[in-house]
Residue, then its C-alpha position, 0 to 999 in steps of 0.5 A: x236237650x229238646x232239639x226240635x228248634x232246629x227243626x224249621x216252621x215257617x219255610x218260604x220256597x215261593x219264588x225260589x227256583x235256582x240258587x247256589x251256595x258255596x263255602x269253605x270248611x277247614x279241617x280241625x286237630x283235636x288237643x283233646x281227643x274224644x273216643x266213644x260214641x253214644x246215642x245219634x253221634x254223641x261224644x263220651x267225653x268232651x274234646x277240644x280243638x284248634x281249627x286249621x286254615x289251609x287244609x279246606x274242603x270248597x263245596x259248592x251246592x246247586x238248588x234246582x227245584x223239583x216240580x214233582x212230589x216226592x219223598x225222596x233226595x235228589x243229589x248228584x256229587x262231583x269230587x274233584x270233578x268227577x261223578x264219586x259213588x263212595x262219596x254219593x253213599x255217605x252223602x246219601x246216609x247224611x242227608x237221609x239222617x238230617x232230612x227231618x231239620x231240612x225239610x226244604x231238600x226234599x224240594x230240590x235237586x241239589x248238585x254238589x260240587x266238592x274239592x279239597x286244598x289237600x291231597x285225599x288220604x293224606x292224613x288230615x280229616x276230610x270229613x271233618x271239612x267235607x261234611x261242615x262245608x256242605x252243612x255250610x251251604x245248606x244252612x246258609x241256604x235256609x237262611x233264605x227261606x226261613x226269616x226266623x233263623x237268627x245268626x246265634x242259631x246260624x252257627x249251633x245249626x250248621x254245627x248240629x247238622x254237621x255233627x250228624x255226618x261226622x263228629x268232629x265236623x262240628x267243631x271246624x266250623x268256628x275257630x280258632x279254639x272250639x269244644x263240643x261235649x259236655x263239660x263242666x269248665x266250658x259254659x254251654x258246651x253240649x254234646x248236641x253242637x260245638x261252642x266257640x269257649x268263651x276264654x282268652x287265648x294267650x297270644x303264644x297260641x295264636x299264630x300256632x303252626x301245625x305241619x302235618x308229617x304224612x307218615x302214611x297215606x294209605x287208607x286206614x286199617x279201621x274206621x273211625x265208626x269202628x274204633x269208636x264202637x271198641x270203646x264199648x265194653x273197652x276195659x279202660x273206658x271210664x278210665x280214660x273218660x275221666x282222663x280226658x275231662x281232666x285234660x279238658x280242664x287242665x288244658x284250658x288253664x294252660x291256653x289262658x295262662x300260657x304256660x306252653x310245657x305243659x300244654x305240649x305235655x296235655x297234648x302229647x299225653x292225649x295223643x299217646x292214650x288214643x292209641x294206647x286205648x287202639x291197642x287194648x281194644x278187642x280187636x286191637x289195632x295198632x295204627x301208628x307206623x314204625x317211622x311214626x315212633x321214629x319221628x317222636x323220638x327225634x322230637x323229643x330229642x331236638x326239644x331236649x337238646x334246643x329248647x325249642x318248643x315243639x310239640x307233636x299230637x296224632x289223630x286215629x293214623x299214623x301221620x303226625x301232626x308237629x305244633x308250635x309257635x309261629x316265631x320257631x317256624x324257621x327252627x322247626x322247618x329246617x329241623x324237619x327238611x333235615x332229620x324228619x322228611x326222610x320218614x314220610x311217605x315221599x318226604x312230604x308234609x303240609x304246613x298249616x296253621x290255626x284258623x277261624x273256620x268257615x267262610x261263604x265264597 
């Protein structure tokens, strides 16, 4: 793929002295996860999402232009209202890597204001949501200064350039479903951008409900640049790129049809062989935490003796994301207030549920 139309040809910053952005960009919960990068961020298999609705970053970017030439980014970043230097750094590796698709940075000073809906390190994916809202708001800035960024190119660039600082920000933007990598069920899904699939969700998945079980919010044990890394030379990474692409299918039918059992039994299975590929990587890292083993065997046992249909799914963590459909909600709270809570960290969880990504404030 020729990626230079997202390079911009025809900018006009005449005129334009001062002018602020701000959005909102949720997190996102992979049902089928990806693992393994290649090239400039590039997935080794396809994975498919369910965009969140509560759990949000609000960035807002202020552009003041400079009068002075130069090659360099001028930023300030604030998070939660306080002058962050670990977050500058990322935010300076990010914007350096996608300078060339935004040339019109190098012209402003630009001021980012941040928070999150959810406290940080809390197991939910703020990267995700941090880099989608900032390349919300200079998207939606160049959308003044360049007349031939069309809405259809709007979204794949917002989603491209999010993809450059992490992953699976690409897919947050969109919602309620969203696929990014190549895959042969899901027309003009792409390694480059994520799509919003063109399918019918059948109406048992959208209300869905994810209430995140913080088992553990302390930082990671290995990065997520780092566990990707390990699928290099991983003895089971074919294996398991073809799992993943056969899940990808399968789950698509089971959103369409409805078929619930076995969309819990997908989104288990793929939870269970990200770990399983953790710990068979040299090094190994086991990320899950005893009370993480704990809280999906008591899972499994309240579906078995209910009926109920709950289902659980994990990102690189320890913390456990619990699934289901909105009409259970009281079933599955009072479950988790009595036999669950006591396994998280302060006995707190966040309720959340599926949403439709993005929005300019």
């Amino acid at each position: 793929m020729n990626t230079d139309f997202f390079i911009p040809k025809n900018l006009k910053t005449e005129g334009v002295d001062s002018h602020v952005e701000k959005w909102t960009s949720p997190s996102n919960i992979a049902l089928v996860k990806y693992w393994g990068k290649f090239g400039n961020q590039m997935p080794a298999n396809p994975s498919l999402s369910f965009t969140l609705k509560n759990s949000y970053s609000e960035t807002e970017v202020r552009f003041e232009k400079k009068y002075s030439n130069t090659d360099e980014i001028d930023f300030e970043l604030f998070f939660e209202g306080v002058k962050s230097q670990s977050f500058s750094k990322k935010v300076s590796t990010y914007l350096n890597n996608i300078v060339d698709y935004v040339p019109y940075i190098l012209n402003y000073k630009l001021v980012i204001n941040t928070t999150n809906s959810f406290p940080h390190s809390s197991g939910i994916a703020s990267s995700a949501s941090g880099f989608s809202a900032l390349s919300a708001c200079l998207i939606s800035f160049e959308k003044t200064i360049n007349a031939d960024l069309t809405e259809k190119l709007f979204n794949k660039k917002m989603s491209f350039i999010s993809r450059l600082g992490s992953g699976s920000a690409s897919r947050s933007l969109q919602g309620p479903v969203m696929v990014w990598g190549t895959s042969k069920v899901f027309e003009g899904s792409t390694d480059y951008y994520a799509i919003v699939p063109n399918m019918k969700l059948d109406k048992i998945y959208t209300d869905f409900q994810d209430t995140i079980l913080l088992i553990d919010e302390g930082k990671k044990e290995v990065s997520s640049t780092v566990g990707h890394g390990l699928m290099n030379g991983h003895p089971f990474a074919e294996q398991r790129f073809v799992q993943a692409n056969n899940n990808i299918a399968e789950l698509k039918e089971v959103l369409e049809n409805g078929n619930i059992t076995l969309f819990g039994e997908i989104v288990e299975n793929e939870a269970l062989s990200l770990h399983a590929m953790m710990m068979t990587s040299t090094p190994s890292y086991i990320l899950i935490k005893p009370n993480t083993l704990a809280v999906i065997e008591k899972v499994k046992e309240f579906r078995k003796a209910t009926g109920v249909h709950l289902y659980f799914t994990l990102d690189a963590g320890a913390n456990i994301h619990l699934l289901y459909p909105k009409s259970v909600k009281k079933e599955v709270l009072t479950f988790i207030d009595a036999e669950l809570s006591v396994f998280c960290e302060n006995e707190r969880y966040i309720c959340d549920e599926i949403g439709n990504g993005a929005k300019n404030v």
